[in-house]
C-alpha positions as semicolon CSV with decimal commas, in nm:
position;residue;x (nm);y (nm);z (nm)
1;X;-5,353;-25,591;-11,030
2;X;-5,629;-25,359;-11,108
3;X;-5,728;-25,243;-11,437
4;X;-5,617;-24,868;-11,366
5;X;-5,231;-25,002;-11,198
6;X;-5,215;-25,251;-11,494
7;X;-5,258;-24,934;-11,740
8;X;-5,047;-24,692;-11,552
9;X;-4,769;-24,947;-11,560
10;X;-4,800;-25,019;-11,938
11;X;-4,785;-24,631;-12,011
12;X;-4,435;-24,619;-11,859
13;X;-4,364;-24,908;-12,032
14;X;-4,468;-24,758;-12,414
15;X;-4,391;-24,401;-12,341
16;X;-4,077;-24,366;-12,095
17;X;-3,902;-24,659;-12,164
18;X;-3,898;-24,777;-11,831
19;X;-4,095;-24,982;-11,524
20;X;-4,082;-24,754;-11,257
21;X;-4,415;-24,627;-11,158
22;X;-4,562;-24,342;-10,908
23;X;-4,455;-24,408;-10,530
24;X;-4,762;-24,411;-10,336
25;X;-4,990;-24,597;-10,576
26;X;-5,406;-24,596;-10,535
27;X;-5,692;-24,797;-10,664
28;X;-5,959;-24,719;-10,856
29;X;-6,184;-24,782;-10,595
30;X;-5,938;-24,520;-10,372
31;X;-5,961;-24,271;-10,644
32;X;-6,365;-24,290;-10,672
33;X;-6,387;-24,206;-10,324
34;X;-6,180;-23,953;-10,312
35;X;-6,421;-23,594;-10,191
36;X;-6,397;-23,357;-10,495
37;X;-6,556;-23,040;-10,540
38;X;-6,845;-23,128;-10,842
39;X;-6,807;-22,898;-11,123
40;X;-7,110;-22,624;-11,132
41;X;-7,097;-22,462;-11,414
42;X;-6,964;-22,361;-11,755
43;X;-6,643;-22,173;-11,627
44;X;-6,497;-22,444;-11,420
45;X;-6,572;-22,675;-11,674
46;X;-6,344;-22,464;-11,897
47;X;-6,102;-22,451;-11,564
48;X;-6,070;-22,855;-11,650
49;X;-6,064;-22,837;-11,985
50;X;-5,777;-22,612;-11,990
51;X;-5,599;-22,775;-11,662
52;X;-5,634;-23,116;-11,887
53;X;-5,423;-22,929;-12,152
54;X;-5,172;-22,808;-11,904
55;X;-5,148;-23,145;-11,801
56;X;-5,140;-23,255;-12,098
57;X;-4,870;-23,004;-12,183
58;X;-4,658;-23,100;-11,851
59;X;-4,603;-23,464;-11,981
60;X;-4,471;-23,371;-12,323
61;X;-4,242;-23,179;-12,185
62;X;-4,107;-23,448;-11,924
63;X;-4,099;-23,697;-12,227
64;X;-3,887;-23,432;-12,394
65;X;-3,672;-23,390;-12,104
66;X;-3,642;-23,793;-12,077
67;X;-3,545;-23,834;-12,462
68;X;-3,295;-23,524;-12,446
69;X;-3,141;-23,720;-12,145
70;X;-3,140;-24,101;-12,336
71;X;-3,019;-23,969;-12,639
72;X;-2,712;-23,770;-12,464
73;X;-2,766;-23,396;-12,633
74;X;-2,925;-23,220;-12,383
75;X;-2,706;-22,994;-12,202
76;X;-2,732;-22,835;-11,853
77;X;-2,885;-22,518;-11,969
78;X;-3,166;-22,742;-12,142
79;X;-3,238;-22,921;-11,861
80;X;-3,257;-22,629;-11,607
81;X;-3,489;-22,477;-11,861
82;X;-3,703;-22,775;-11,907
83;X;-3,753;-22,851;-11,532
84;X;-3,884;-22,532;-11,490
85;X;-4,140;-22,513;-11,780
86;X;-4,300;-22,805;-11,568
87;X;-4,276;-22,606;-11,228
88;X;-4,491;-22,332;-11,406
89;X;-4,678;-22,618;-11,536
90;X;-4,721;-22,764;-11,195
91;X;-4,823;-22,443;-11,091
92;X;-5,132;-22,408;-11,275
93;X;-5,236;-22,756;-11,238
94;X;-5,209;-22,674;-10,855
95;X;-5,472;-22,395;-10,881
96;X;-5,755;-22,634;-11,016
97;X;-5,645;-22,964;-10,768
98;X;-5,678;-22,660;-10,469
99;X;-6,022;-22,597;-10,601
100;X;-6,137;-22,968;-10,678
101;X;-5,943;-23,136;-10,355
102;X;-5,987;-22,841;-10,091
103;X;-5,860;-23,100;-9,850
104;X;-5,519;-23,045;-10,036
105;X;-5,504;-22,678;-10,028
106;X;-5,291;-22,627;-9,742
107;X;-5,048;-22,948;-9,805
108;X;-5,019;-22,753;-10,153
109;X;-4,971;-22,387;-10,076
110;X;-4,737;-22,547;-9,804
111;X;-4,533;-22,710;-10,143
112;X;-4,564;-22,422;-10,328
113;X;-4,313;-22,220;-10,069
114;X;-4,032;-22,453;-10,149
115;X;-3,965;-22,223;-10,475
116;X;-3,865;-21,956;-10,216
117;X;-3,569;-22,192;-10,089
118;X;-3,490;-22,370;-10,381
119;X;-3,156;-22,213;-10,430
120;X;-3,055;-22,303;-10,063
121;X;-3,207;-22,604;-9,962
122;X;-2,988;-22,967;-9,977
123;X;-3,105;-23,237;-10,212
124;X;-3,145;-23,445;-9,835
125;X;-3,371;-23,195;-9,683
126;X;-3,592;-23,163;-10,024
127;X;-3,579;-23,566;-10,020
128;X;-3,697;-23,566;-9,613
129;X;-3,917;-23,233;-9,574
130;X;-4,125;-23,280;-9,950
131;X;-4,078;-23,595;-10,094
132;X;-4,124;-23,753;-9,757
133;X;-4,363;-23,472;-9,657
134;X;-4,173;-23,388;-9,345
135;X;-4,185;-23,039;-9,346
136;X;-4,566;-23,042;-9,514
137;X;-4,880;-23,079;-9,319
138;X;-5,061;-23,374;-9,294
139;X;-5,257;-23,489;-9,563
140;X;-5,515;-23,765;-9,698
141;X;-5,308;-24,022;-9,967
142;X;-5,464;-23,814;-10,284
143;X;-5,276;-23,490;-10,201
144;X;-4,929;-23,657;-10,265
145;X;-4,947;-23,701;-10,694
146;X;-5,002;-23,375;-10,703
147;X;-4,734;-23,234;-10,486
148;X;-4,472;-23,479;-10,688
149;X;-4,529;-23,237;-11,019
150;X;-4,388;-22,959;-10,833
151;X;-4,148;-23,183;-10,646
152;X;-3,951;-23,356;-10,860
153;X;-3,860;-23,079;-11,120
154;X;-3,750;-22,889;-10,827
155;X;-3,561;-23,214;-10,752
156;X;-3,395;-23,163;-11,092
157;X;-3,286;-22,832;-11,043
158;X;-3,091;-22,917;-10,747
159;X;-2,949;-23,267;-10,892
160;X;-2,836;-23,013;-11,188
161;X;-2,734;-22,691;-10,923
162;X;-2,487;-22,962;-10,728
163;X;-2,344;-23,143;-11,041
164;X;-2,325;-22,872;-11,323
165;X;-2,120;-23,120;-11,474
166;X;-2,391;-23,349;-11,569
167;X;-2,173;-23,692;-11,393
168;X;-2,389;-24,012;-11,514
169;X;-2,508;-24,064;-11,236
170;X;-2,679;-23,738;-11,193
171;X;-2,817;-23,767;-11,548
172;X;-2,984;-24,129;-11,445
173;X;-3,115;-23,990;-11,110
174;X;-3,240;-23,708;-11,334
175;X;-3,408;-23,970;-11,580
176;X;-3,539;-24,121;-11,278
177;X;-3,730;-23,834;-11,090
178;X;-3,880;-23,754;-11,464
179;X;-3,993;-24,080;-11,527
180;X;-4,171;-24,149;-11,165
181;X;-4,322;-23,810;-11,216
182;X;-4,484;-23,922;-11,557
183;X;-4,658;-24,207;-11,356
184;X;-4,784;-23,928;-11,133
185;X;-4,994;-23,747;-11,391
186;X;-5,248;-23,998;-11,467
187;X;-5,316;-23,993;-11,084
188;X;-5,369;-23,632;-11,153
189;X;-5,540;-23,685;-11,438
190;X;-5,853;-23,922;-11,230
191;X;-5,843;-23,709;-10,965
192;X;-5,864;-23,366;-11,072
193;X;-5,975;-23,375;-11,395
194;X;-6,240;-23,662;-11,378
């Protein structure tokens, strides 16, 4: 296992309280070769600086989301309102990993139009056309990390539009898409921000 899996696994350990870990995994080798736009100057160095705070920002408020949900007082409202805090999160984020992986840009803008269905769309489609990318254009394997921060919050909002009722199940599919999206950062993390 290499140094970079090993770490990513014992972060979900420490801070989610759990073994799951981001779908679509890549090496360190993988993530050194990725292309990336090099940084020129003093404003996009700010552009990361403040996109690492974002980030940053984006996985204290899934741990928040993932407490409210183990410790049983979150309510729907809460969670409705926490999911999207990280989709304007994600947002943001998505405007420096357009600049720094130009080979994502259309993959992204492509995941960005799901907000405009989000109240319509069926938890199968979002699983088939944007976790499993069928209705997004094809992409190299560093693309997908990225996408998941928008993804699975929206993922949220429909798990908590078709059970208002908060059943356990949908609380621990909930807990689930937060936690696998908490792996996803430090992806985002080495290949954005680094």
């Amino acid at each position: 296992m290499s140094k970079f899996l090993f770490f990513l696994v014992i972060f979900n350990l420490v801070f989610t309280g759990s073994s799951v870990y981001a779908s679509g995994t890549m090496t360190e080798d993988e993530i050194k070769n990725v292309n990336r736009v090099d940084i020129k100057n003093e404003e996009e160095r700010q552009q990361l600086s403040i996109t690492a705070g974002l980030l940053a920002n984006y996985e204290i408020a899934a741990k928040k989301l993932v407490a409210g949900l183990d410790d049983g007082a979150v309510k729907l409202n809460d969670i409705n309102k926490q999911a999207k805090e990280l989709l304007a999160l994600s947002e943001k984020i998505f405007d420096t990993a357009r600049f720094r992986l130009p080979q994502c840009d259309e993959y992204l803008a492509k995941t960005l139009e799901l907000k405009n269905i989000l109240q319509n769309i069926s938890l199968d489609t979002l699983e088939k056309d944007y976790h499993h990318d069928g209705a997004l254009p094809k992409a190299p394997g560093e693309c997908y990390h990225t996408k998941d921060l928008f993804v699975h919050p929206v993922t949220v909002l429909i798990l908590t539009r078709d059970d208002p009722s908060l059943n356990e199940s949908t609380k621990t599919s909930i807990n689930a898409e937060v936690t696998e999206v908490l792996a996803h950062t430090e992806y985002v993390r080495q290949l954005v921000i680094y």
